[in-house]
C-alpha positions as CSV (number, residue, x, y, z in Angstrom):
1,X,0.0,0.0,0.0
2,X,1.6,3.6,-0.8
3,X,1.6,6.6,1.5
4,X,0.6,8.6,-1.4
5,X,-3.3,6.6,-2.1
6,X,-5.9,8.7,-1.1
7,X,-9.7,7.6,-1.3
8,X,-11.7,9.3,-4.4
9,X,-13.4,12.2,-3.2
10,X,-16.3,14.2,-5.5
11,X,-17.3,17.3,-4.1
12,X,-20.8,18.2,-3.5
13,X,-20.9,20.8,-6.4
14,X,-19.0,18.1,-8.5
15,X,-22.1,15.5,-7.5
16,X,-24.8,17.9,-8.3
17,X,-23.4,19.1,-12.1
18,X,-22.9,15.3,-12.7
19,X,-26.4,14.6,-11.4
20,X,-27.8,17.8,-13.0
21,X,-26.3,16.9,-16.7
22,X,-27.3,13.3,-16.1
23,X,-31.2,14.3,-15.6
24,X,-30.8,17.3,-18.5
25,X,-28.6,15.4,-20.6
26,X,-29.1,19.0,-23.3
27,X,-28.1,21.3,-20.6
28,X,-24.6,22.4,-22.4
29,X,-25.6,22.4,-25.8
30,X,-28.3,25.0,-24.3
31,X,-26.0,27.0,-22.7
32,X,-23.7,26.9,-25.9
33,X,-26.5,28.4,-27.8
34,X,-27.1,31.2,-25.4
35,X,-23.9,32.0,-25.2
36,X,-23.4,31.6,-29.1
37,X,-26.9,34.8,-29.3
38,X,-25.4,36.7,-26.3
39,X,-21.8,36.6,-26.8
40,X,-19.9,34.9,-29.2
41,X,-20.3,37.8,-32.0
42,X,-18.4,38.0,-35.4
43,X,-17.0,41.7,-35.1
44,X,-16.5,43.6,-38.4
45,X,-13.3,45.9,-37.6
46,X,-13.7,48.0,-40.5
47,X,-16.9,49.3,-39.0
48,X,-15.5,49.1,-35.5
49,X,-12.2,51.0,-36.9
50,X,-15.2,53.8,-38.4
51,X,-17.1,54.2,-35.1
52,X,-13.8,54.9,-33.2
53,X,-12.3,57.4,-35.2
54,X,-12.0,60.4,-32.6
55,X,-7.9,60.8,-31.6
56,X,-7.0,62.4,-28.5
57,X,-5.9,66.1,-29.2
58,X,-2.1,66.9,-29.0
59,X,-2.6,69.7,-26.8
60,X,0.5,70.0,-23.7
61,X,-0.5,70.4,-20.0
62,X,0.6,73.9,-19.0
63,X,-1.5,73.6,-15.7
64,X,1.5,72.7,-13.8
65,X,4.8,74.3,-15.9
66,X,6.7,77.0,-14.0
């Protein structure tokens, strides 16, 4: 017997996912889909790189020069 053989041990929050996908065997292919319609968005940069067009003036801090 080694030192180093512990028993298995499942958490509770490991049991109930396991028990939760065995009942709702379609649980992550639903939550793939809502992720896929809230998040997981194609981005078009040219229209990104058109909407965020404004560039930060030039103009030096004289507030504080002696």
């Amino acid at each position: 017997m080694s030192i180093f053989n512990r028993p298995h041990y499942t958490s509770e929050i490991t049991s109930f996912i396991e028990e939760l996908k065995e009942k709702k065997p379609t649980l992550e292919a639903e939550q793939r889909a809502g992720r896929a319609l809230l998040w997981d968005k194609n981005l078009d940069r040219s229209l990104q790189d058109s909407r965020c067009s404004w560039k930060p003036s030039r103009a030096r801090w004289t507030c504080c020069s002696t």
